[in-house]
FIVEXLUM-763007 format. One line per 4 residues: number of its first residue (from 1); their letters; for each residue x negated, z negated, y of N, C-alpha, C. Coordinates in steps of 0.05 Angstrom, whole numbers. Last residue first. Layout:
BEGIN
NUM> a> X Z Y X Z Y X Z Y | ... $
! end
This chain:
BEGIN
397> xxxx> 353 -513 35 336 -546 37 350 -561 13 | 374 -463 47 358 -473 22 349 -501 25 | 403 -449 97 418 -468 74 404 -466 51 | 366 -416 132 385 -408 106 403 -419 90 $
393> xxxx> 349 -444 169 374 -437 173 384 -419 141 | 317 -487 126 345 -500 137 357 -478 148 | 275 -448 119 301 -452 95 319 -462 107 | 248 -444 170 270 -415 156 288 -429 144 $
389> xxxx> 242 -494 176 257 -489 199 269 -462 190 | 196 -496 134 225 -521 135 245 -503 146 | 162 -471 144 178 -456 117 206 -478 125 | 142 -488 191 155 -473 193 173 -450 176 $
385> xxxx> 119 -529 167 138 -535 184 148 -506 187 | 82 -504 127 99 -512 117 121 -529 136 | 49 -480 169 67 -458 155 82 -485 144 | 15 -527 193 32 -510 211 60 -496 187 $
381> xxxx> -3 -547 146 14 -570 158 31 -549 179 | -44 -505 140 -22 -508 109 8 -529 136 | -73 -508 182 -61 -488 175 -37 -485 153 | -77 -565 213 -88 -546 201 -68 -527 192 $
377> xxxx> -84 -608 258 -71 -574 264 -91 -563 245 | -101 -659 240 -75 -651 265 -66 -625 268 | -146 -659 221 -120 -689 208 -95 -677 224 | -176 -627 230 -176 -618 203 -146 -644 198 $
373> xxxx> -183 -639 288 -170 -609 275 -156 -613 247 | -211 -687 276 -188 -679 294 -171 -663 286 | -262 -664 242 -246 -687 240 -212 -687 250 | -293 -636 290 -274 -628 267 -250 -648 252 $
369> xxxx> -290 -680 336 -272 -654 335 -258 -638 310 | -332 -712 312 -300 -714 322 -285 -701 323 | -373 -674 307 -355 -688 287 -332 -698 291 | -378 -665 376 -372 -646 343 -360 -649 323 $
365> xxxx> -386 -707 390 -373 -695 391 -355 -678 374 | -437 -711 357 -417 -745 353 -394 -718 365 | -472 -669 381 -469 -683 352 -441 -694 343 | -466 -677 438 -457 -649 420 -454 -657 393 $
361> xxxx> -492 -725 445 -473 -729 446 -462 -700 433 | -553 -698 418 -531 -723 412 -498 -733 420 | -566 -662 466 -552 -664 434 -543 -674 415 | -539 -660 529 -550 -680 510 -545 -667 476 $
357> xxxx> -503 -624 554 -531 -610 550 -546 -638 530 | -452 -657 558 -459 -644 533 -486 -629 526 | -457 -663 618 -463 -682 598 -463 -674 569 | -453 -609 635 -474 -618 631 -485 -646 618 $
353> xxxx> -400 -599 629 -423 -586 612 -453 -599 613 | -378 -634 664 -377 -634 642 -399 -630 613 | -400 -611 713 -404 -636 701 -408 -649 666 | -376 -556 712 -399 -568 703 -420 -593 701 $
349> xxxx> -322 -577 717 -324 -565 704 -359 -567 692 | -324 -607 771 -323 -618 749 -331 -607 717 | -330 -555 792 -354 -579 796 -349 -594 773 | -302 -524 795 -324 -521 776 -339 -536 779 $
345> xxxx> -234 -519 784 -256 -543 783 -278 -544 782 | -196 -492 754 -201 -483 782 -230 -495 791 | -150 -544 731 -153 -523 739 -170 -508 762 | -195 -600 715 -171 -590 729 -183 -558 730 $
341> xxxx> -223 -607 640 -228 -613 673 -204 -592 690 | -232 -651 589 -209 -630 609 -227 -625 628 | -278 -647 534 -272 -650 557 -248 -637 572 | -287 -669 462 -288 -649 485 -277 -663 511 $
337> xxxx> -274 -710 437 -275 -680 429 -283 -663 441 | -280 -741 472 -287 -757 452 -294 -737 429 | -271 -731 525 -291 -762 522 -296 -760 504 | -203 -717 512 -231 -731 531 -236 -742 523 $
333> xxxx> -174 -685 467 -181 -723 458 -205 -724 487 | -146 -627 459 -173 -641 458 -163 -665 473 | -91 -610 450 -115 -607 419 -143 -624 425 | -51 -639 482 -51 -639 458 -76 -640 444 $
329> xxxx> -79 -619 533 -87 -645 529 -80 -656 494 | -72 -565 530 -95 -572 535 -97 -600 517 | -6 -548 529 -23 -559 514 -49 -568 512 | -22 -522 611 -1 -523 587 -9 -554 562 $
325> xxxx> -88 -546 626 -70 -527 629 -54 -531 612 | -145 -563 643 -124 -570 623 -95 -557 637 | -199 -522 608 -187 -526 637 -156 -539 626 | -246 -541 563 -229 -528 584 -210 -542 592 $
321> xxxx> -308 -556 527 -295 -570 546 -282 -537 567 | -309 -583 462 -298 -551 476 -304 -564 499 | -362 -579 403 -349 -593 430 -337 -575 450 | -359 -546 345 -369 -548 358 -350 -561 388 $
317> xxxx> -342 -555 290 -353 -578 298 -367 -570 321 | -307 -521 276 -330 -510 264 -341 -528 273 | -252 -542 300 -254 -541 269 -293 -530 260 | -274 -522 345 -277 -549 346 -273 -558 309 $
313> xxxx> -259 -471 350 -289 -478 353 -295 -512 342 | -214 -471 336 -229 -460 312 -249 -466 326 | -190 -491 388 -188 -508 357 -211 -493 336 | -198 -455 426 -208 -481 418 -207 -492 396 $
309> xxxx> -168 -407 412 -194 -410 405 -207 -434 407 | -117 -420 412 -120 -427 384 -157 -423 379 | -80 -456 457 -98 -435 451 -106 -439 423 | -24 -459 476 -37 -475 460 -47 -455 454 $
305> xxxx> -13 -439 529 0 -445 523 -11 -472 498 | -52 -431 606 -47 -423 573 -22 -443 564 | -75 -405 666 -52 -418 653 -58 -409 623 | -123 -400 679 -106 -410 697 -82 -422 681 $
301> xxxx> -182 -418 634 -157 -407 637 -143 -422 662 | -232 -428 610 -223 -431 643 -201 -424 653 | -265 -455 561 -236 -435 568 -234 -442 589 | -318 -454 510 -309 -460 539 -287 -449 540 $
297> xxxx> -369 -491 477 -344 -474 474 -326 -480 497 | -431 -510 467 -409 -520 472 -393 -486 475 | -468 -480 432 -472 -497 430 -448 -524 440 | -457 -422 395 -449 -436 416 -461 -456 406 $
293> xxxx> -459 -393 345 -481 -395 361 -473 -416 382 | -411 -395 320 -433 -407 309 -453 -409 329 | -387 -345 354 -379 -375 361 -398 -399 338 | -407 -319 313 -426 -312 346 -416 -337 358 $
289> xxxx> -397 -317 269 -411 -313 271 -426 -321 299 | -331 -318 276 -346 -337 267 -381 -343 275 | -297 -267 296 -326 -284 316 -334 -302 304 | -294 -216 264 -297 -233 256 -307 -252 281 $
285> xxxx> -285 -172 300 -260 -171 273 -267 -202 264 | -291 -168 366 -302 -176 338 -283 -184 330 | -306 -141 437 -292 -155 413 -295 -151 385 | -371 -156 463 -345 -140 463 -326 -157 438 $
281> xxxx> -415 -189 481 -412 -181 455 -392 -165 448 | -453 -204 538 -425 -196 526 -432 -180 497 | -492 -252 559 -492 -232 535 -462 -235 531 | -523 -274 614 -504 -275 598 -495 -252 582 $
277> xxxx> -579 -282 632 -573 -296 618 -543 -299 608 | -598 -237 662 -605 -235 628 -604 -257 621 | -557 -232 701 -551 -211 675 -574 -218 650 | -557 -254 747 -554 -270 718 -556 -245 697 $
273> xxxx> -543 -243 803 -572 -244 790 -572 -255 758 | -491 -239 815 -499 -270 826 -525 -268 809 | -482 -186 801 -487 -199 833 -495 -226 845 | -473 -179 751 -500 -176 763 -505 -190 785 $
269> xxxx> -431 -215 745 -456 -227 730 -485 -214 743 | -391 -176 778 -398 -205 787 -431 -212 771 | -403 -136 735 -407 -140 758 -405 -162 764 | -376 -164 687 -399 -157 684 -418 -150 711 $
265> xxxx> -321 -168 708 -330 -198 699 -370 -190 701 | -308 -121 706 -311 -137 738 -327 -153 732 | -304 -109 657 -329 -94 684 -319 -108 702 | -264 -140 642 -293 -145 624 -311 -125 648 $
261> xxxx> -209 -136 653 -226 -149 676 -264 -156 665 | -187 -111 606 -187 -98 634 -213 -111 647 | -231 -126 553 -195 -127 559 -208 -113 581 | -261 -169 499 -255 -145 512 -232 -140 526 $
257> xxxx> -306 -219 463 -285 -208 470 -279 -182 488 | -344 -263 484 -339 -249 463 -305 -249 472 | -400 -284 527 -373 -281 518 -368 -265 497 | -442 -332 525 -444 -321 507 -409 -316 514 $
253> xxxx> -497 -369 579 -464 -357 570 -464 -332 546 | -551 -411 579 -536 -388 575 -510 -388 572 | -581 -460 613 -556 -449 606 -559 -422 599 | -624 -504 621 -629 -471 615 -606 -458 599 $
249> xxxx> -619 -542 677 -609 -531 654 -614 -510 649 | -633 -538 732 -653 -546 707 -646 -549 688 | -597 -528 770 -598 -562 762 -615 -557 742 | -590 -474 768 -600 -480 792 -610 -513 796 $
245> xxxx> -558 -473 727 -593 -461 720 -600 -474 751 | -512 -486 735 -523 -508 722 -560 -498 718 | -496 -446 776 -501 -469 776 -512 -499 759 | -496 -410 736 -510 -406 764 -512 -433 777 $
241> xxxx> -461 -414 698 -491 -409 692 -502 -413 726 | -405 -430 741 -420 -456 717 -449 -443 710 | -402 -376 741 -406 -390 762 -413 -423 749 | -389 -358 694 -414 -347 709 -423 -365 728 $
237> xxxx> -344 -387 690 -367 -386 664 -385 -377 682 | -312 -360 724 -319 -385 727 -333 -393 707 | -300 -314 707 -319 -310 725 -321 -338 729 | -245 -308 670 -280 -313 658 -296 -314 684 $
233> xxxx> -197 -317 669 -210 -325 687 -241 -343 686 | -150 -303 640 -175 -318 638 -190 -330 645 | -117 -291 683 -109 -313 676 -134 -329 652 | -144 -218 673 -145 -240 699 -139 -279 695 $
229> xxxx> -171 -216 608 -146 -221 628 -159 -239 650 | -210 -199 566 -205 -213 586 -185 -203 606 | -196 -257 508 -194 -227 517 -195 -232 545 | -240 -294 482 -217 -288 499 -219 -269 508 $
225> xxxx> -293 -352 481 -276 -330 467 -251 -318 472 | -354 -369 502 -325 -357 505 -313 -338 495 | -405 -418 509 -388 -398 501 -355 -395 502 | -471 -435 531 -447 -431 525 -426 -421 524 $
221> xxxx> -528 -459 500 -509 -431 505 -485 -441 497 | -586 -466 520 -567 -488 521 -540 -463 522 | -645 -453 491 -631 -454 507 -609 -463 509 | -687 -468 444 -674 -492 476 -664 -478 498 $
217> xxxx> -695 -421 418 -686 -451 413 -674 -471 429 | -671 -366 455 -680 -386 446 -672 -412 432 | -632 -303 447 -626 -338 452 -652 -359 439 | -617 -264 432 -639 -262 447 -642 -285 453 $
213> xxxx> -583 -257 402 -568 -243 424 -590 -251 433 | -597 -254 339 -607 -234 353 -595 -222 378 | -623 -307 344 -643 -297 354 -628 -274 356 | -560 -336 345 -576 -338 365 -611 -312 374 $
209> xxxx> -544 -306 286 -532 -294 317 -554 -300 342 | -589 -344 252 -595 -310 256 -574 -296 283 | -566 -393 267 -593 -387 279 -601 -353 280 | -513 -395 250 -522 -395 276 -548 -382 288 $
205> xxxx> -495 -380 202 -494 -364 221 -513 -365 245 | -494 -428 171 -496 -402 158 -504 -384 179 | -477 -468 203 -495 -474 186 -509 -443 170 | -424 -455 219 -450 -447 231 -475 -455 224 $
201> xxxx> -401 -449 161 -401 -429 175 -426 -427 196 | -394 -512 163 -406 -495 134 -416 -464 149 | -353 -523 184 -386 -530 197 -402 -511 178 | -308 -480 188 -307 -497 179 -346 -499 187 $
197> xxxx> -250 -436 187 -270 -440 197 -282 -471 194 | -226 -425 129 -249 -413 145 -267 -414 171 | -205 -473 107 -229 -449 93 -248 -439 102 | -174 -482 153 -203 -492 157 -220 -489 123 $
193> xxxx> -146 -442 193 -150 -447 170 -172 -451 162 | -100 -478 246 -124 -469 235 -134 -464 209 | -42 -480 288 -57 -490 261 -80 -467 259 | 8 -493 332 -13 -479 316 -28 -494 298 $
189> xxxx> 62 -543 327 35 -535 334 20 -517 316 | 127 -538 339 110 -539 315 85 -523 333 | 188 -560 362 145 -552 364 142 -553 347 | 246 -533 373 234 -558 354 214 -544 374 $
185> xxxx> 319 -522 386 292 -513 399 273 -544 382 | 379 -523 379 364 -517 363 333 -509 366 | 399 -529 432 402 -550 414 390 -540 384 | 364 -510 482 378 -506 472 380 -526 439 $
181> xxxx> 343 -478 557 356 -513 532 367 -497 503 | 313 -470 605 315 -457 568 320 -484 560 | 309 -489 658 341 -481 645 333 -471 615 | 263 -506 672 263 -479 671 301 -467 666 $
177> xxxx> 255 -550 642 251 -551 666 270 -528 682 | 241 -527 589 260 -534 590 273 -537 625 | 195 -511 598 213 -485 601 236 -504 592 | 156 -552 600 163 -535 625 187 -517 626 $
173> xxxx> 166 -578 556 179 -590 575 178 -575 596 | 144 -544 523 180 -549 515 179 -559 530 | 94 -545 532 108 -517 539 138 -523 537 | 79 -596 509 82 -591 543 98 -575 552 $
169> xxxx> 88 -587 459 117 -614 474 107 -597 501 | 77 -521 442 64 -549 444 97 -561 466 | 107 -481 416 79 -486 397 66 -515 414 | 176 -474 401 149 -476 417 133 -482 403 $
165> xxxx> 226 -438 379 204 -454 364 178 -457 388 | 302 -440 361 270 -432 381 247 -449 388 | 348 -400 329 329 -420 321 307 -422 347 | 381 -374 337 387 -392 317 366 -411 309 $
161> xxxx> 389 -342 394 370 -348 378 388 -377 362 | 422 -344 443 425 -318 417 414 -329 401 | 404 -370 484 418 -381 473 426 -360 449 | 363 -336 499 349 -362 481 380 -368 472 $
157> xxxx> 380 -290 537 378 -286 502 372 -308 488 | 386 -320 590 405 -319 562 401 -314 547 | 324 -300 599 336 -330 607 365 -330 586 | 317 -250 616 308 -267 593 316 -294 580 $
153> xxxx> 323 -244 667 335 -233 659 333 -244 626 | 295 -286 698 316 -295 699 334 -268 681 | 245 -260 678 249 -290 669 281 -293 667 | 237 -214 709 247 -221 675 253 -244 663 $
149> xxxx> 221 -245 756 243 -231 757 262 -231 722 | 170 -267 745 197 -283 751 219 -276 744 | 144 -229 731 150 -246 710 175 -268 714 | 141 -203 786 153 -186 758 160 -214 732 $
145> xxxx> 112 -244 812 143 -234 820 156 -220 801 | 71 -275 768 72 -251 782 100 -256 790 | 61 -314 718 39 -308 742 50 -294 763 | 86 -369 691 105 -337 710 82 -341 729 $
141> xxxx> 64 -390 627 71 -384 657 82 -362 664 | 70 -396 577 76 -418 593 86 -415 625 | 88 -363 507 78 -362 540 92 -392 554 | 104 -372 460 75 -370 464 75 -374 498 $
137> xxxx> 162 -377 414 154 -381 446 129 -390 450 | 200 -339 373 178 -363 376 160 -362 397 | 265 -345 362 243 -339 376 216 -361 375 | 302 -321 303 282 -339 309 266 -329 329 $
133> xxxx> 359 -303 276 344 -286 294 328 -314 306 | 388 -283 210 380 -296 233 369 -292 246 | 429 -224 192 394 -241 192 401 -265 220 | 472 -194 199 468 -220 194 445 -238 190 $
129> xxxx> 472 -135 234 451 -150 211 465 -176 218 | 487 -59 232 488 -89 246 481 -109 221 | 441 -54 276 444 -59 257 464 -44 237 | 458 -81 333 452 -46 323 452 -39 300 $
125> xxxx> 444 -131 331 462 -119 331 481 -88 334 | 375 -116 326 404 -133 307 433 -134 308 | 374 -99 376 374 -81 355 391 -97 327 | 385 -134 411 401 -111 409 393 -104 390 $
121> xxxx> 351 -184 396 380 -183 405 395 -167 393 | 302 -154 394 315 -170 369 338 -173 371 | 292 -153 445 299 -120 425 310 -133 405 | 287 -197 463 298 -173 485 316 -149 453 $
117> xxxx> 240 -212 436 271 -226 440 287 -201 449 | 199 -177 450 212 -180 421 245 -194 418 | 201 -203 501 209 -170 503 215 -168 474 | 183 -262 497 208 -265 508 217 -224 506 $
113> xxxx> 160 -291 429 165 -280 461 180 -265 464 | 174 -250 364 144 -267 386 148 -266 414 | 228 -257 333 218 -250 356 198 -264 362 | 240 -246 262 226 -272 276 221 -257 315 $
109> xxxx> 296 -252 234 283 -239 245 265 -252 269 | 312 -259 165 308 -266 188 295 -259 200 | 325 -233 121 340 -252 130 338 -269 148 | 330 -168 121 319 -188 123 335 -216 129 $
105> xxxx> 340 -109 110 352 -123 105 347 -160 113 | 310 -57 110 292 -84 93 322 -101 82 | 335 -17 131 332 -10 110 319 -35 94 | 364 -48 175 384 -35 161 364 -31 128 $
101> xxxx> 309 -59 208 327 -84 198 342 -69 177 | 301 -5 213 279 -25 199 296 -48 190 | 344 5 250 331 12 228 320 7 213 | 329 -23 300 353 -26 287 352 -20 256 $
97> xxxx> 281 -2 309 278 -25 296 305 -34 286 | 292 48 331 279 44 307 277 20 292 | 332 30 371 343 41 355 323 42 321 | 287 8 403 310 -4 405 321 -2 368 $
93> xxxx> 268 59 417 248 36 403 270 21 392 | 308 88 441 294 103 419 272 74 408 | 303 55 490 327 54 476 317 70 446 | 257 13 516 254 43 506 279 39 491 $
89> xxxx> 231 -14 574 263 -21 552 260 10 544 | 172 -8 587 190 -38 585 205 -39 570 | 147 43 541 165 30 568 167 6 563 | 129 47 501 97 40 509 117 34 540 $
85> xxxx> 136 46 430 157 45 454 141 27 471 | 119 58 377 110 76 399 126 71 427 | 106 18 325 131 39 340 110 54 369 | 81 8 266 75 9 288 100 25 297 $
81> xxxx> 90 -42 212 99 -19 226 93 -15 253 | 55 -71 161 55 -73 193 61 -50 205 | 59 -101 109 71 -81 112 70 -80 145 | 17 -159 76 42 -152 94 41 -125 110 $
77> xxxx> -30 -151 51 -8 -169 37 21 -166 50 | -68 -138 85 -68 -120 65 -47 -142 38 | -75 -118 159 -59 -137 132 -56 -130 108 | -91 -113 226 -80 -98 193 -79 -119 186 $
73> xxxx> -94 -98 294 -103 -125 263 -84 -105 250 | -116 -33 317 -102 -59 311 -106 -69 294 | -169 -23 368 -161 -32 333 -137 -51 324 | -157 18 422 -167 -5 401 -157 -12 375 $
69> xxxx> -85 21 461 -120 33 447 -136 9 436 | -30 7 433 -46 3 449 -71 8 444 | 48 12 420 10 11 407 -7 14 440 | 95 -23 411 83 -10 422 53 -9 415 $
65> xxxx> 124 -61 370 137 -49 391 124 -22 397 | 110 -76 313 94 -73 333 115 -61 348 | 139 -108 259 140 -96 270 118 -93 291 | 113 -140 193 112 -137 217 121 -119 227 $
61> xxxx> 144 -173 137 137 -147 156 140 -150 183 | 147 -207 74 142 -203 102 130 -175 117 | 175 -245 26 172 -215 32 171 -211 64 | 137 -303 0 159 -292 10 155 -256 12 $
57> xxxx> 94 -319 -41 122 -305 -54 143 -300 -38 | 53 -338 -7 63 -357 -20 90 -347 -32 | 33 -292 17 24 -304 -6 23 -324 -18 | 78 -294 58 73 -273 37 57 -280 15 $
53> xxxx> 55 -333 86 77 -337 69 85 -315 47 | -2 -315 103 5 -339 88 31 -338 82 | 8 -270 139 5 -269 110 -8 -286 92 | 46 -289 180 58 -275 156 48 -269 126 $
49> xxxx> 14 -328 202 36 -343 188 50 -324 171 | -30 -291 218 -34 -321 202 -15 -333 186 | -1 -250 242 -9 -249 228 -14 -265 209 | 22 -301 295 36 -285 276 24 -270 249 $
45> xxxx> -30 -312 312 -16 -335 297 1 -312 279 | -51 -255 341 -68 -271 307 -45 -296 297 | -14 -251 365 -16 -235 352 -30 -248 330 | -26 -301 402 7 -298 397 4 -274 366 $
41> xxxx> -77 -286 422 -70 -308 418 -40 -312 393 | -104 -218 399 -91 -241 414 -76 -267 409 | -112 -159 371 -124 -179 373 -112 -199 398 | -54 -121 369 -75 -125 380 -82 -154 379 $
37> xxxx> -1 -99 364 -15 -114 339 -37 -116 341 | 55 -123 410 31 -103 406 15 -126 383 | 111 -153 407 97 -127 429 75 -110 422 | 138 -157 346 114 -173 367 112 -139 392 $
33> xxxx> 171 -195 291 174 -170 322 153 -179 344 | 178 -200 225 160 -210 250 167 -192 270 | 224 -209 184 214 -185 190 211 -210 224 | 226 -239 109 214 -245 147 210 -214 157 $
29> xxxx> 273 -270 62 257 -236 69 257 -237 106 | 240 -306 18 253 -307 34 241 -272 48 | 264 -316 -50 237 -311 -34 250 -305 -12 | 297 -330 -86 303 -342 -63 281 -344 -50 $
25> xxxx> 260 -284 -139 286 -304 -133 290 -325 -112 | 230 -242 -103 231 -253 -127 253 -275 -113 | 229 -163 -111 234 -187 -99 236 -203 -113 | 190 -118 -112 183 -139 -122 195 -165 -126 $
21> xxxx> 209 -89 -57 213 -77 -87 205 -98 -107 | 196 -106 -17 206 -117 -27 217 -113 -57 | 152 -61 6 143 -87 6 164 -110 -8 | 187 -12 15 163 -23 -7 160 -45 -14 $
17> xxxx> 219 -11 63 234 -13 35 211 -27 10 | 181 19 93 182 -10 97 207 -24 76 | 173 70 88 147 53 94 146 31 96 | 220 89 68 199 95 57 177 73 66 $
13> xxxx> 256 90 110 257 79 86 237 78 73 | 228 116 157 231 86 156 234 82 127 | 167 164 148 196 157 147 204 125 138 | 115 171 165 124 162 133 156 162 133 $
9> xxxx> 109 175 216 98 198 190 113 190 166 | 141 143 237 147 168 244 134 182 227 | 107 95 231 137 96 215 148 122 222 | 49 80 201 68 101 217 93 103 212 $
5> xxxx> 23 23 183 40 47 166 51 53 196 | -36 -7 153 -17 -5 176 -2 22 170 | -49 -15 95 -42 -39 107 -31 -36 143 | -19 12 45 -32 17 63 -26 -4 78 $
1> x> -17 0 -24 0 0 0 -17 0 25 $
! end
């Protein structure tokens, strides 16, 4: 079975009928709806949770709305339909996924955020489908006048949902704030799969990534993982190297990752004279490897929800210190896992960092951290809250 399928070359029945041909007795049938099957926060959980339940005997499929240049994630356990609906509201997208429901049949239809909501609505009732319809809510903020605006057009479909699932209490208290109420809304926190990432890893990795991004023994590197988006807001990593080299730290920055603002980000680095102390790596199918190299692990985000690159650094025992925003204060413990420091902050910000330039405290950190991860957001504890929340709307409990 091919692990990404054209649904215009292959025809719908055909490309997404497959995956159930097998069915097994009160296996549950998930069709996932995501905007794009691009490496990202919201995109990797969804993958994580489809093909962990798939290989626990349910029947799962992804939809993609729209494709986007670059590699999309694949899956070689779950069936990942790409559409082509690259508008806001494509009525021909609409209609394909109406489709997909008609030929799987599913018994529930998971929306990622608030434009999968949008289409899950109508197309389920395009259908027409008795699936249940589950949103599962990643975003925190309204950066723009455009996000506002959709907001308030977005704003009723939650009550459609049979089910709606945040990923941290903070994000349930802002969008409750917000008017999103609804008497069927839980959290369930991301999760990690600490198979894989685990200390074992940079024990394996580190020293061959370090020599070959050019990284000395004592240099002090620190790192970032994240696509880059403006709301990233990677140029304050630069601005922490420039200032902590100017205090006799021999800081490096290590980003990993790719998006729009990666040549600004790279400009700026020339202009403040840094270029041969920060190494972009573009984006990677695997970052184990290169987040092995870090010595602390960074996020400067304006706004997030519950990031999931902190935790896998901190599952690999390395100390995070970001910006506390949304969930922040959920995954890292100040002082003890890592560090907050306020939005925007780079003083504090490199304060921070620089009490971690000690290796001893990176040590004790570290351990704590994994520790943390491995008792609070692992990966089995995420999917089996959210096998609860399918079966109860099926009436399997």
């Amino acid at each position: 079975m091919p692990a990404c399928v054209d649904v215009e070359a292959l025809g719908l029945q055909d490309a997404l009928a497959r995956p159930f041909s097998s069915r097994k007795c009160q296996a549950m049938r998930i069709m996932f709806v995501l905007n794009v099957a691009q490496p990202g926060g919201a995109e990797n959980h969804t993958f994580q949770l489809a093909n962990t339940l798939a290989s626990q005997g349910d029947l799962c499929t992804i939809v993609s709305l729209k494709q986007e240049p670059g590699k999309p994630l694949t899956s070689n356990v779950v069936s990942v339909a790409a559409c082509d609906g690259n508008r806001l509201y494509n009525i021909d997208t609409m209609r394909k996924v109406s489709r997909l429901i008609r030929a799987q049949r599913p018994d529930i239809v998971v929306a990622v955020n608030q434009r999968p909501l949008l289409f899950g609505v109508i197309s389920r009732r395009l259908a027409p489908s008795g699936a249940k319809l589950v949103s599962i809510f990643h975003s925190s903020y309204l950066f723009s006048l455009k996000d506002r605006v959709l907001n308030a057009l977005y704003r009723p479909l939650f009550a459609r949902a049979d089910a709606l699932i945040y990923v941290s209490q903070t994000q349930r208290r802002l969008w409750e704030e917000r008017g999103y109420r609804s008497d069927h809304a839980t959290v369930i926190h991301n999760g990690i799969d600490l198979s894989r990432f685990s200390p074992c890893s940079v024990q394996q990795w580190r020293n061959p990534t370090r020599a070959a991004m050019g990284f000395g023994p004592l240099d002090y590197v620190i790192g970032m993982c994240a696509r880059f988006r403006p709301e990233k807001n990677h140029r304050q990593l630069v601005d922490a190297i420039r200032l902590l080299r100017g205090r006799g730290v021999p800081a490096k920055a290590l980003f990993v990752g790719s998006g729009a603002t990666r040549p600004n980000v790279e400009e700026y680095t020339r202009s403040c004279g840094l270029s041969e102390h920060v190494v972009f790596v573009g984006m990677q199918e695997d970052v184990r490897p290169y987040v092995s190299a870090f010595d602390v692990g960074v996020l400067c985000s304006l706004g997030e929800t519950l990031p999931l690159a902190p935790l896998e650094m901190m599952a690999l025992g390395i100390p995070v210190v970001i910006s506390d925003v949304g969930g922040a204060a959920e995954i890292v413990r100040h002082g003890e896992t890592g560090f907050l420091f306020p939005v925007g902050d780079t003083e504090d910000f490199v304060n921070s960092l620089k009490t971690l330039f000690d290796p001893a405290k990176r040590q004790a950190f570290g351990i704590a951290a994994t520790r943390f991860v491995g008792t609070n957001f692992a990966a089995d504890r995420m999917v089996e809250g959210y096998k609860e929340v399918f079966q109860a709307l099926l009436g399997r409990q």
